[in-house]
C-alpha positions as CSV (number, residue, x, y, z in Angstrom):
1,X,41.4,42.3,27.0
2,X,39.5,43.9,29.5
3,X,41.1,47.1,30.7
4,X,40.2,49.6,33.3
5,X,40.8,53.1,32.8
6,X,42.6,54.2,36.5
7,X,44.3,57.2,37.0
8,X,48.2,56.6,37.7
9,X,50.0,57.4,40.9
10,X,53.8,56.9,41.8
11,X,55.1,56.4,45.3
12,X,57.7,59.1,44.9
13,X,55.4,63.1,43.5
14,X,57.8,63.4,40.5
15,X,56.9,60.3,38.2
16,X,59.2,61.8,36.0
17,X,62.4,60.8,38.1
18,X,62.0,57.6,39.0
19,X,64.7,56.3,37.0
20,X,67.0,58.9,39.2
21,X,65.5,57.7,42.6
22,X,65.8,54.1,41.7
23,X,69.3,54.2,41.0
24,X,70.2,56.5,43.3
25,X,71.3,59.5,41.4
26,X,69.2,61.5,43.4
27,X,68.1,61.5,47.0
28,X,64.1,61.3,47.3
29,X,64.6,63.8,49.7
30,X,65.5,65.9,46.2
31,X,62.1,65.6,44.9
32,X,61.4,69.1,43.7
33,X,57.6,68.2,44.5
34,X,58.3,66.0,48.0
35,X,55.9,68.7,49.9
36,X,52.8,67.3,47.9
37,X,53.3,64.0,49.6
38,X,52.0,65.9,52.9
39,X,55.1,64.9,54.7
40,X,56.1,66.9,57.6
41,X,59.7,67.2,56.1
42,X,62.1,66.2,53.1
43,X,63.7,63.5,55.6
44,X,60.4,62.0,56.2
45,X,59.2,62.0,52.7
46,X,63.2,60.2,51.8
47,X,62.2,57.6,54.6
48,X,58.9,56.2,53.1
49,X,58.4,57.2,49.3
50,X,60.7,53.7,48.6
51,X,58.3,52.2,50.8
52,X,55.0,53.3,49.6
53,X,54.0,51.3,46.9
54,X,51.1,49.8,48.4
55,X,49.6,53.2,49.1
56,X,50.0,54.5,45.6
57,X,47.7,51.3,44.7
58,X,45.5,52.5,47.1
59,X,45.5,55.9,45.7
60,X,45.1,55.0,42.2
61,X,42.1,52.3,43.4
62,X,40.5,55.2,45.8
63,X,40.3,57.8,42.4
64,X,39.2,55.5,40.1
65,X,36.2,54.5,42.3
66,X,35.3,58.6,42.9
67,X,36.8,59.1,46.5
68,X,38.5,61.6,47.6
69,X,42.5,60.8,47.4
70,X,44.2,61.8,50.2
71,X,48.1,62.6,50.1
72,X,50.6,59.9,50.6
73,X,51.8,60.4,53.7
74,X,48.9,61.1,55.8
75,X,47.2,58.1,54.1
76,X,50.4,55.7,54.9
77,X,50.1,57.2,58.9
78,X,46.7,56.1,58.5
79,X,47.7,52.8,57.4
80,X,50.3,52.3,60.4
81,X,47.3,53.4,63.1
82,X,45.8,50.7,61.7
83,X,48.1,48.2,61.9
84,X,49.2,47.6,57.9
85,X,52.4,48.6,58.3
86,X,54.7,47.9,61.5
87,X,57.6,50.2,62.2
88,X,60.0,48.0,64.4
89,X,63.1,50.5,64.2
90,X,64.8,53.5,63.2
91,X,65.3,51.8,59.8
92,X,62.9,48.8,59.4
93,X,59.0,48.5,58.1
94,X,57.3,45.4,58.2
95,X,54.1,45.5,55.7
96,X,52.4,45.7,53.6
97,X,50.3,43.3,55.8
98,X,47.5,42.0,53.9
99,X,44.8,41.4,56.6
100,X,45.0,44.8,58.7
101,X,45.0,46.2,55.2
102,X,42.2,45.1,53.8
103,X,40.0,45.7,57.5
104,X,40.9,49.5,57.2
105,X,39.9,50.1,53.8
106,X,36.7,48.1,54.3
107,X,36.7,50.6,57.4
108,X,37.3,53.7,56.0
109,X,35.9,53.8,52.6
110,X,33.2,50.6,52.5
111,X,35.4,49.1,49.5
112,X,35.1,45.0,49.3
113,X,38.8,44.2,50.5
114,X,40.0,40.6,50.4
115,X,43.7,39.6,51.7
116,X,44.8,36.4,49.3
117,X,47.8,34.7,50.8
118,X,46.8,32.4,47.8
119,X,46.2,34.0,44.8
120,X,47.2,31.9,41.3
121,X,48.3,34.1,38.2
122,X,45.4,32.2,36.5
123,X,42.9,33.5,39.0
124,X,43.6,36.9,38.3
125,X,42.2,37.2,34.7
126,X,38.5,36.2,36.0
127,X,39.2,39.6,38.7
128,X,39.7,42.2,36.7
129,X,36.8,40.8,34.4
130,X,34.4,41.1,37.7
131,X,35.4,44.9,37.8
132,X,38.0,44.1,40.4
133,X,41.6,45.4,40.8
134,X,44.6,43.4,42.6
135,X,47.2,44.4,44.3
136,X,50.1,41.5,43.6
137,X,53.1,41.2,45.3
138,X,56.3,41.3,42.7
139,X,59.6,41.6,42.3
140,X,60.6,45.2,41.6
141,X,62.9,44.4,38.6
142,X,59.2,43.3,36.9
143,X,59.5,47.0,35.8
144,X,62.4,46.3,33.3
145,X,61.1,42.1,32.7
146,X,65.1,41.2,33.9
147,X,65.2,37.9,32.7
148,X,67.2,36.6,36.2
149,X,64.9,38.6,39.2
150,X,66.3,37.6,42.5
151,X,63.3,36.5,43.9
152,X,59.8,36.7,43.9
153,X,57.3,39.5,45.4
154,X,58.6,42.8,47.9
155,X,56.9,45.2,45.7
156,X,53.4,45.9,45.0
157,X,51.5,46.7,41.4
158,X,48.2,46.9,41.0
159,X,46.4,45.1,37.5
160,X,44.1,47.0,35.9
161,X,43.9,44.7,32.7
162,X,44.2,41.4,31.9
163,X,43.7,39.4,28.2
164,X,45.3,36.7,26.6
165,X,48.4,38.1,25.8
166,X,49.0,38.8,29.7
167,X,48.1,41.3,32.6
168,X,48.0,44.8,32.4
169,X,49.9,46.8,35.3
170,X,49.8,50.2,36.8
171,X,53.8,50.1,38.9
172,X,54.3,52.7,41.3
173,X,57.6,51.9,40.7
174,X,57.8,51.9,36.8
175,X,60.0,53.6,34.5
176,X,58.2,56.3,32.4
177,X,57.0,55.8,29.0
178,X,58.1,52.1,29.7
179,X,56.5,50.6,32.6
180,X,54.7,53.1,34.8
181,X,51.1,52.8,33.3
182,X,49.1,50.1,31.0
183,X,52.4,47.8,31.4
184,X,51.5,44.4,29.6
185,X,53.4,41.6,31.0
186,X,53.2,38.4,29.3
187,X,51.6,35.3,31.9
188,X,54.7,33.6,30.8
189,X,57.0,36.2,32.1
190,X,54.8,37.3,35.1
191,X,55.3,34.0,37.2
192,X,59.0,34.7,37.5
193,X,58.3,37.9,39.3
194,X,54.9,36.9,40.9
195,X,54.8,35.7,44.7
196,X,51.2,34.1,44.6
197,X,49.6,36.6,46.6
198,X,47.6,39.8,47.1
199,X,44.9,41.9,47.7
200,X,41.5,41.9,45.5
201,X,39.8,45.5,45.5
202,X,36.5,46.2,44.5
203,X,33.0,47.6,45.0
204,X,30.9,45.1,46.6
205,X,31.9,41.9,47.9
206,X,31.4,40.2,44.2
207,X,33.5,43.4,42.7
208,X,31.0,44.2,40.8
209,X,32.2,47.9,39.9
């Protein structure tokens, strides 16, 4: 298996309490550490931490390749100036959006960037062995492998690994010591949470890293 070694990052500053966020037994806005995110308050941090996924990817992508890693809010205000993510209410988010996405980071930190509105579970093994890492579109419930998810894609991962015996996830969204980092999920399960699309990361535009 080929397996690179990224640093982890969760869309909600206490990794440790994910369980509690995802069921709701405690409000986001409870994080003991919501002031790292760089949000302006606890009601702003409650607001987008559930919606942050991509930009925990982005995070963990940005450290492993030596850049600086800015903190999660500021970064996902950066990512609505430039188009990734479109607030069209009080409530509602539309992104991540693939193709503003992958402009900005080109942009800002001269990473290869390549939106993949098409991107088959059997093309992802020859990625990660370029150097590359992928952002894929899941269901959430790929953190627990529920045999009956009720749909595919909504959330994002990002695979770090990939092998024989399956692809190797980091989920911002993951339960700890379970599915957080270096998650394994067999190709045979993956393609009932997989959407067929993403985002290839890398170095260069051949991802050589």
């Amino acid at each position: 298996m080929t397996m690179h070694r990224v640093p982890y990052y969760s869309q909600w500053e206490s990794a440790d309490l994910v369980p509690e966020f995802i069921t709701g037994a405690r409000s986001a806005a409870d994080d003991p550490l919501w002031q790292k995110s760089g949000a302006g308050s606890r009601e702003e941090y409650a607001f987008w931490a559930p919606r942050m996924c991509g930009m925990a990817c982005l995070r963990m992508a940005l450290d492993f390749w030596g850049h600086p890693v800015p903190p999660s809010v500021p970064l996902l205000h950066e990512a609505l100036a430039a188009g990734a993510y479109v607030r069209t209410g009080e409530t509602t988010v539309k992104g991540l959006i693939y193709a503003p996405f992958a402009d900005w980071v080109t942009h800002r930190w001269g990473l290869h960037a390549e939106p993949r509105p098409e991107l088959a579970a059997e093309e992802i093994d020859a990625e990660v062995a370029r150097g590359n890492l992928l952002l894929l579109s899941v269901h959430k419930t790929i953190r627990t492998l529920d045999p009956a998810p009720a749909g595919r894609g909504g959330h994002l991962v990002l695979a770090v690994g990939s092998g024989p015996r399956g692809v190797m996830l980091h989920n911002p969204s993951g339960l700890p010591g379970r599915s957080q980092e270096f998650h394994t999920v067999p190709w045979t399960d993956l393609d009932r949470f997989y959407a067929g699309r993403g985002v290839v990361l890398g170095t260069t535009a051949q991802g050589a890293s």
